[in-house]
N, C-alpha and C positions, 0 to 999 in steps of 0.2 A: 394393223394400223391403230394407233390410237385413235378412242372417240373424242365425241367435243365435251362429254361430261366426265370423264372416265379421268377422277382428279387423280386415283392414285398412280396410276399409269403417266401421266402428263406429268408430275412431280417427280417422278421417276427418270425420267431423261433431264433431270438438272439437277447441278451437284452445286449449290448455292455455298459459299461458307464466307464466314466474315473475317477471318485469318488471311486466305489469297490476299497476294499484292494488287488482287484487280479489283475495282468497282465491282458492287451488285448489279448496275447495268451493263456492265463490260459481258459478266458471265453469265447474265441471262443472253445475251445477243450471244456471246461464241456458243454454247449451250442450243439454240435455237437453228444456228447456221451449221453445226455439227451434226446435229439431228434430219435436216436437209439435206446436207451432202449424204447424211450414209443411207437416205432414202427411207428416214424412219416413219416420214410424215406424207400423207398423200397430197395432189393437191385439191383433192374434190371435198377435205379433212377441215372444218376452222380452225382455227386455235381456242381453246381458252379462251373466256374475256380478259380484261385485262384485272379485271376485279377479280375474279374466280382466282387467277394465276396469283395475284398478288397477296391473297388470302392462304393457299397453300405454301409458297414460298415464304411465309413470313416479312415479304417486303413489304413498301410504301405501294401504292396502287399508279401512282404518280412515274416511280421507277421504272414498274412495267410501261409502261406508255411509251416514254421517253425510248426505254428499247425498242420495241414493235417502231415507234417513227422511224429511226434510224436505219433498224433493217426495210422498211417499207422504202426510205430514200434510195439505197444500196440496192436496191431490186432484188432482195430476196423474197420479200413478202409484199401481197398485194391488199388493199385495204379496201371491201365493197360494203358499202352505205345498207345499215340493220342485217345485215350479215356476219361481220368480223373480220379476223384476217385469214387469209389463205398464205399456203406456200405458190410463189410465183412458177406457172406452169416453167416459164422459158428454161428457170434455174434447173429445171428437172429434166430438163432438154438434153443437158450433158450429160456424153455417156458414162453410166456409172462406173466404179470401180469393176475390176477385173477380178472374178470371183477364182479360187482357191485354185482350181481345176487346172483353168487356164494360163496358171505359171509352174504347172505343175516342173516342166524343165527347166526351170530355173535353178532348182534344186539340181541339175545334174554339169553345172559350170562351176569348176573351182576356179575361184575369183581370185587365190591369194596366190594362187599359181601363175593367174594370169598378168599380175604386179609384178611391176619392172624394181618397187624398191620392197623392200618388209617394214612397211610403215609399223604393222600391229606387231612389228618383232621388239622394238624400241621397249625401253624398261617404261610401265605406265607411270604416268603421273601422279601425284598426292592429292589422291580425292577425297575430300570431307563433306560432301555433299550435306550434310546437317548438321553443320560447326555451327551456324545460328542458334540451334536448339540446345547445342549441347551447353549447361551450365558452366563449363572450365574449356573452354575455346583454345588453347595454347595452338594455332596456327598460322602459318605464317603467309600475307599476302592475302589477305582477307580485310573487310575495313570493317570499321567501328557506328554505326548506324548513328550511335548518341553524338559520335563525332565529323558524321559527316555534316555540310553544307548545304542541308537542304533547301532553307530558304533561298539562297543566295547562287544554287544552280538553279533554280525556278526560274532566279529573273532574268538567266542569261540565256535560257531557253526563251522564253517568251520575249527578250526582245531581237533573238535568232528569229521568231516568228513573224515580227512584224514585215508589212509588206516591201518596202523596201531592201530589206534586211533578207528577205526569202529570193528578189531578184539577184542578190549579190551570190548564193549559194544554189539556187537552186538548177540550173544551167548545169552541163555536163562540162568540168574541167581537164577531162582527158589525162593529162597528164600531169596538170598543175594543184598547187595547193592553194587553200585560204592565204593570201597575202598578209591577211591581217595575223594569223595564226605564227606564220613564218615570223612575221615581225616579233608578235610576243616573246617567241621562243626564242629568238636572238638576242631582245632587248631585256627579259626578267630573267629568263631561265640558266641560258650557258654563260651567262656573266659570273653565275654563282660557282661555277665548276672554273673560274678562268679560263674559260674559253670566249673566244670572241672571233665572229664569223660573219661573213656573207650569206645574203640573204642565195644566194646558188649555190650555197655550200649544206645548205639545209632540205631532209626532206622530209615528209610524215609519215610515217608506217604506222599498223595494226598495232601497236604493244613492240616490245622486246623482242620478242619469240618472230612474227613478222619480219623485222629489221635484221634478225640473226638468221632468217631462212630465206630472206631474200640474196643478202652477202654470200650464205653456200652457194647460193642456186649461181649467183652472175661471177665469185670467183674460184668455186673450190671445183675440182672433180676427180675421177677413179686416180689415185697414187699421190695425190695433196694429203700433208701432214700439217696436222696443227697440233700444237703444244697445248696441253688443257689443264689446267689447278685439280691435283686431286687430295683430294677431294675437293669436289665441282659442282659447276651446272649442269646438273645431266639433262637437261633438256637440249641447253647449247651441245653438247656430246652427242644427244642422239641425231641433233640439226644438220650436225657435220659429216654423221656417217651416214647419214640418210643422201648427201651430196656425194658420196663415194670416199670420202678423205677418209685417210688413217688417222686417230686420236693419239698422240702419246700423253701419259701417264707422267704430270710432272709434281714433285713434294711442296708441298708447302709447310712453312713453320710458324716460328708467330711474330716475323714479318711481313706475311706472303709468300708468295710464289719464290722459291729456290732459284733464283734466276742462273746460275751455275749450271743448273740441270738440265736447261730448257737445251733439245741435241738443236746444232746449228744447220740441221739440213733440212727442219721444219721449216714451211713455208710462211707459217702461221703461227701466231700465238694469243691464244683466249685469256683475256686474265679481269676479275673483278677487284682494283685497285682501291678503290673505295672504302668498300666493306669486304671484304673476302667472303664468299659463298660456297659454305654455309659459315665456317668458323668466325666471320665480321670482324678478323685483323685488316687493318689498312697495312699495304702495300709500303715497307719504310720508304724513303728519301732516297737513300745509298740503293734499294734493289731497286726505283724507279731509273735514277741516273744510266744503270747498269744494264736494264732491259732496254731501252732506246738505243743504248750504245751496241748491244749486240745485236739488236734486230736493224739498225745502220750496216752493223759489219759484215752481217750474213744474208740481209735483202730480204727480212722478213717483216711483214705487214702484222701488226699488231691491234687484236679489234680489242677495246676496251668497255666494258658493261658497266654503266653508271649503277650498278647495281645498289640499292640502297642506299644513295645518294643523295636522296631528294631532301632530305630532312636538315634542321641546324645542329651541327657537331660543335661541341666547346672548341676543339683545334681543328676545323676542317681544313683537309689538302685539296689543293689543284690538281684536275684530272691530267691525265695520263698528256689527256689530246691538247693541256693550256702549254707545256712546254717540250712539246711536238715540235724540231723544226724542218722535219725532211717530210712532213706530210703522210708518213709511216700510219699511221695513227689514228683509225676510223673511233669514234665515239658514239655508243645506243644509247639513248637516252627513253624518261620511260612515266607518266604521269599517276602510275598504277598504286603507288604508294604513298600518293599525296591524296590526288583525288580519289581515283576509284576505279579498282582492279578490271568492272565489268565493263569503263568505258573503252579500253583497248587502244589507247594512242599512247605514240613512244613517238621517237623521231631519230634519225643521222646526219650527223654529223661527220662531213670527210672532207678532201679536195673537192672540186667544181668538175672535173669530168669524170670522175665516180658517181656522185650523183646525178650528174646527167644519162651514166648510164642504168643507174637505180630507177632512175624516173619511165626509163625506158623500159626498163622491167618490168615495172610496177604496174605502167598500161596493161599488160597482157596475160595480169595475175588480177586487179582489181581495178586497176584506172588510179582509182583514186581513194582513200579511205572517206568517208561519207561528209558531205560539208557541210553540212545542217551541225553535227558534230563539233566539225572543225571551228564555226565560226561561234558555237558558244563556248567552247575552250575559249577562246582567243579573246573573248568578252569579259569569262572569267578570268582570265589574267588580265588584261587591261582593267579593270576596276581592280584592283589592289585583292580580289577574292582570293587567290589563291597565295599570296604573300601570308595574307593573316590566316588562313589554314595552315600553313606551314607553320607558323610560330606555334599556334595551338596544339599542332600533332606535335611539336617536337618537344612540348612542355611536357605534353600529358606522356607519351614513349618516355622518357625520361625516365621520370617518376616509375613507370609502371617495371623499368629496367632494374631499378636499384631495387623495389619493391619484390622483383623477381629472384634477383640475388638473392638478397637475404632471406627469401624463402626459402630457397635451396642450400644456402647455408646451415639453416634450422634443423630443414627434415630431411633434407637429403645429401648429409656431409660427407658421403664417400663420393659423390658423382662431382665430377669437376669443372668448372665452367669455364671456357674463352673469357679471359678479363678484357673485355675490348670495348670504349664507352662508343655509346651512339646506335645507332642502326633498331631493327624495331622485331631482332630474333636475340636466341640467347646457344650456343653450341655447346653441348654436354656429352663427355667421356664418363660412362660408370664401370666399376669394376669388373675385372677379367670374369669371364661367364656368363656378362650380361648378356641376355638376350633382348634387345628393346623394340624387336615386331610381339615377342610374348608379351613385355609390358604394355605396351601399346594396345593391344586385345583387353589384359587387364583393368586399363586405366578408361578403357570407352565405356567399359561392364557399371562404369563409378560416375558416368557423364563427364571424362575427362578425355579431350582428345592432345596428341601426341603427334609429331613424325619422326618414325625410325631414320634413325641415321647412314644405312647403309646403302642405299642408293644416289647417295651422292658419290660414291667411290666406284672406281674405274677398274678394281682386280676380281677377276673371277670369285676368289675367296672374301668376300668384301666382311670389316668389322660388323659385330653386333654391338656392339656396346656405346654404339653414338645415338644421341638423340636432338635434334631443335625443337625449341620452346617456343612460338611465334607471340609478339605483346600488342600487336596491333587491332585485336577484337574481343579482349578479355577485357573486363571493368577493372579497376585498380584492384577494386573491395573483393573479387573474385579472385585475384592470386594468389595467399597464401591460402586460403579453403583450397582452393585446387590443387595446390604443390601437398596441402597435407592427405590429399584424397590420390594424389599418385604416390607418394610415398604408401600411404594403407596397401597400396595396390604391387607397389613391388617389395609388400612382403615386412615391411617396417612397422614399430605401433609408431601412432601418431605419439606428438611430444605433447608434451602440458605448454599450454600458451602462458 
């Protein structure tokens, strides 16, 4: 056990840094209560004064204090008069973790056997885990720190906080949503898409992903086909086979989805009308008339992903679900790419007993998604915050689009880009032999990130030669340095500027 002077030892169980997103008082207490739980600390042991600690950690003396109160409030530490502080016996009361030994048969349960679906069979997802760091960010679905709202979610959080404000939220609503929330999303949000609904026609899911695996879960099951854009969503793809449905494989060109193709015995049909995903064509006029009318003909149910929607397009279309009139027509909607990817609210859009029976789902997956949440959304849209976030992302997207282009026009004129305005990705075809998971290696070696284009596609033998460019976390002034740093990388001299 560490002693009471023994500074290097006691500096040692804390990993202080001034980069973390957390307070120096944050990580001296989690740091402190870490060291407790894993029994590092006795309780017969003081602590450090708060002077001593505050001298080895390089902090204010002040800071330390404030921690040690905090835990002493929390009953982790106990505070006795020209002594110091103690770790509080009770805390040590619980019994400790379960040492190696004693799980040792744990090791002898194959767990993936014992799974009823192959969740970890699903193609993984697009992890950039330190797209922050990386100098040439080209990812998509990531937000822009310089451009987010910070101020202005501060003060819809803190006045979620005030006392009032915490009775309306803080009560268990089972099955209901923020009223106030519901209202927002009626009255700013699905006006912009021409949609226009009842407030029973609305619900709030987790994100996209949530609202698309709730929809498998209450209508798909083993021998349900749905019709899927491929190249696609493969996360919606994986959502559906994880419900037991069969996916079919439908072409898309560069006006969407082939509606011609879609077979008519599918139950189902997945389509992002919007922005097409990943390629970002909208869905023409004549293929939307046409998919209604066949999914009328053939009684198939049409879920629609506002996918990269949120933003202002010089021609924006009406959704799928504004000239819906047989109710065909469920709409995800999704705040992930206005506000912010980590806060995970989306919402649905259907008939009134679909969502009633979503709601009824919803109880026995999560209740509710969290309303402390709910009601500072609903605050930030009600003050006009999220209005003038929208103008500002779709100024700055813009710009960084055309800015992107003609990058790639420069230095990388054999690779071909989707001409589609709007949306806040870029979809590139390079030539026959490309390999773009090898450039993709190449271009991270150079602080450039990338995503291979193959994974959006549906055939065993899926292309290499596609790639997405995301514009949503790159600085303007950082795209063409970065387009001229993946061209270095696949093999090109850089041009003279």
């Amino acid at each position: 056990m560490p002693q009471r002077n023994d500074a290097a030892i006691w500096s040692g169980l804390f990993r202080i840094s001034t980069e973390s997103g957390q307070t120096l008082q944050a990580q001296i207490r989690q740091a402190i209560v870490a060291a407790i739980l894993d029994r590092q600390i006795a309780a017969s042991m003081p602590l450090p004064s708060c002077r001593i600690l505050a001298e080895k950690l390089g902090v204010a003396r002040g800071t330390v204090v404030l921690a040690f109160q905090q835990l002493v409030d929390q009953g982790f530490l106990i505070a006795r008069e020209r002594r110091g502080h103690f770790v509080n016996p009770e805390v040590l009361a619980t019994p400790a973790k379960p040492s190696g030994k004693a799980n040792d048969n744990a090791s002898e349960i194959d767990w993936k056997a014992r799974c009823q679906i192959a969740a970890s069979d699903m193609p993984p997802p697009a992890k950039h885990g330190n797209w922050i760091k990386s100098s040439y960010p080209f990812v998509y679905g990531q937000f822009d720190p310089t451009l987010f709202p910070t101020a202005e979610w501060r003060e819809c959080n803190r006045m979620a906080l005030a006392v009032l404000e915490i009775r309306n939220w803080a009560a268990d609503m089972v099955d209901r949503d923020d009223p106030l929330l519901i209202e927002q999303i009626q009255a700013r949000l699905l006006p912009r898409r021409g949609i226009f609904a009842n407030p029973d026609e609305i619900i709030v899911t987790l994100g996209a992903q949530n609202a698309l695996y709730m929809l498998a879960s209450l209508l798909m099951t083993k021998g349900s086909k749905v019709a899927m854009e491929d190249p696609g969503y493969p996360d919606a793809r994986s959502i559906f086979k994880l419900a037991g449905a069969e996916t079919v494989a439908t072409p898309v060109d560069e006006n969407g989805i082939v509606t011609s193709a879609i077979p008519s015995d599918a139950g189902f049909v997945f389509v992002t009308p919007s922005h097409h995903c990943p390629t970002m064509v909208p869905l023409s006029a004549e293929r939307r008339q046409d998919l209604l009318a066949r999914a009328a003909r053939d009684n198939q149910i049409v879920i629609e992903d506002g996918y990269d929607s949120q933003l202002l397009d010089d021609a924006p279309q009406q959704a799928l679900k504004s000239i819906d009139r047989s109710g065909r027509v469920i709409y995800v909607g999704s705040m992930s790419k206005t506000l912010a990817p980590g806060l995970r609210l989306g919402y649905i859009v259907a008939s009134a007993d679909l969502i009633a029976e979503l709601r009824a789902l919803r109880r026995f997956m999560l209740r509710h998604p969290p309303a402390n949440n709910q009601r500072a959304v609903a605050l930030f849209l009600s003050l006009g915050h999220h209005e003038a976030l929208v103008r500002r992302l779709s100024t700055a997207f813009e710009e960084r689009r055309k800015r992107l282009v003609h990058a790639i026009s420069a230095f990388l004129p054999e690779w071909q880009a989707t001409d589609s305005a709007g949306g806040t990705s870029l979809w590139l075809e390079g030539p026959r032999g490309t390999d773009a998971r090898n450039l993709a290696a190449q271009a991270a070696s150079r602080s450039v990130i990338i995503e291979p284009g193959d994974r959006f596609f549906d055939r065993a033998d899926k292309p290499t030669r596609f790639m997405r460019l995301g514009i949503s976390s790159i600085a303007l002034q950082h795209i063409e340095p970065g387009i001229r740093e993946l061209a270095t990388a696949a093999g090109r001299r850089p041009a003279a500027a």
